[in-house]
N, C-alpha and C positions, 0 to 999 in steps of 0.2 A: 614489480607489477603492482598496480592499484587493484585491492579489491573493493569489490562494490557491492552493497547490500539496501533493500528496500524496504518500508515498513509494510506490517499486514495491519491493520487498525480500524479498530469497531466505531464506528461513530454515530449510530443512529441513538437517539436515548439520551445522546452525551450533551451539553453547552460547548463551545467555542474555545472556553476556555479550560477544560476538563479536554479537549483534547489535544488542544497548543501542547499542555503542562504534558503529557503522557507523551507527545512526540517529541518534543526536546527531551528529555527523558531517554527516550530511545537514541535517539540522535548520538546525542551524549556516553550512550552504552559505547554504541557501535563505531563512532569516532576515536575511541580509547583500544581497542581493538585492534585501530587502522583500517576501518573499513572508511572508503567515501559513499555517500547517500544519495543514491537514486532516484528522484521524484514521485510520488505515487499522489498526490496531492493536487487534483487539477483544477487552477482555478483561471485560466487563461479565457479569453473571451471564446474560442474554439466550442469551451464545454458551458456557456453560459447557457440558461434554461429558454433565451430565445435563439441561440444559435441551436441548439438542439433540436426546436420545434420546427426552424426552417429546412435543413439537413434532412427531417422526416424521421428524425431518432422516437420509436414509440417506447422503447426497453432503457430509459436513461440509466438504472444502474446497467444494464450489462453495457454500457457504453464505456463508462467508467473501468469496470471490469474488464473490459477488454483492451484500453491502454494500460490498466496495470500490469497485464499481462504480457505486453508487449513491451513496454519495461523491463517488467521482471528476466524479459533475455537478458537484460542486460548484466544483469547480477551476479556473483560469486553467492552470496547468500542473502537469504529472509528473515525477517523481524519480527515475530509475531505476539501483539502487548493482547494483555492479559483481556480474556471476554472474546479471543478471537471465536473460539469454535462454536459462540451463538452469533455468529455474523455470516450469514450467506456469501456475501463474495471472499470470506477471508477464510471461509474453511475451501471454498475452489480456489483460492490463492496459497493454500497450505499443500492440498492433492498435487496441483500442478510443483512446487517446490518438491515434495518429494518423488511425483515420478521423473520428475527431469535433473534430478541430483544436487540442488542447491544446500547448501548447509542453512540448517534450520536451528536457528536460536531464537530461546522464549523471553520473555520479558520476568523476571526474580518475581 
């Protein structure tokens, strides 16, 4: 059986490339493990900021937030890089992993 794990990752605050480097990074972790990686990353035109406007999205993080979560069924376990539990959706991405029993591993 494939298991499957997704990042939890803070990114407000961060550049572009401070968070590539931290998710490869994790990537990396959890690929040595044998996990395969679940998408939590949405850059599809679906979530672009005029596809959102049209759609009538007014809470664009919890849009976000709520694919992650819908994701997140996907998983065997969560990733969670360091800075998560000052990040709004990634501490409700932490709650929901542990009431619904995911294995929770941190970032060293």
């Amino acid at each position: 059986m494939i298991k499957k794990a997704m990042l939890s990752q803070p990114m407000a605050g961060k550049t572009d490339e401070e968070i590539v480097a931290t998710r490869e990074a994790a990537i990396k972790a959890l690929e040595a493990e044998g996990y395969e990686i679940v998408n939590t990353l949405f850059t599809d035109e679906w979530y672009s900021s005029e596809s959102m406007k049209e759609r009538g999205v007014v809470q664009i993080p919890l849009c976000f937030l709520a694919k992650s979560l819908e994701n997140m069924s996907l998983c065997h376990a969560a990733y969670f890089c360091k800075g998560w539990e000052n990040a709004r959706g990634c501490r409700i991405e932490h709650e929901a992993a542990k009431e619904y029993g995911l294995k929770i591993i941190y970032e060293e």
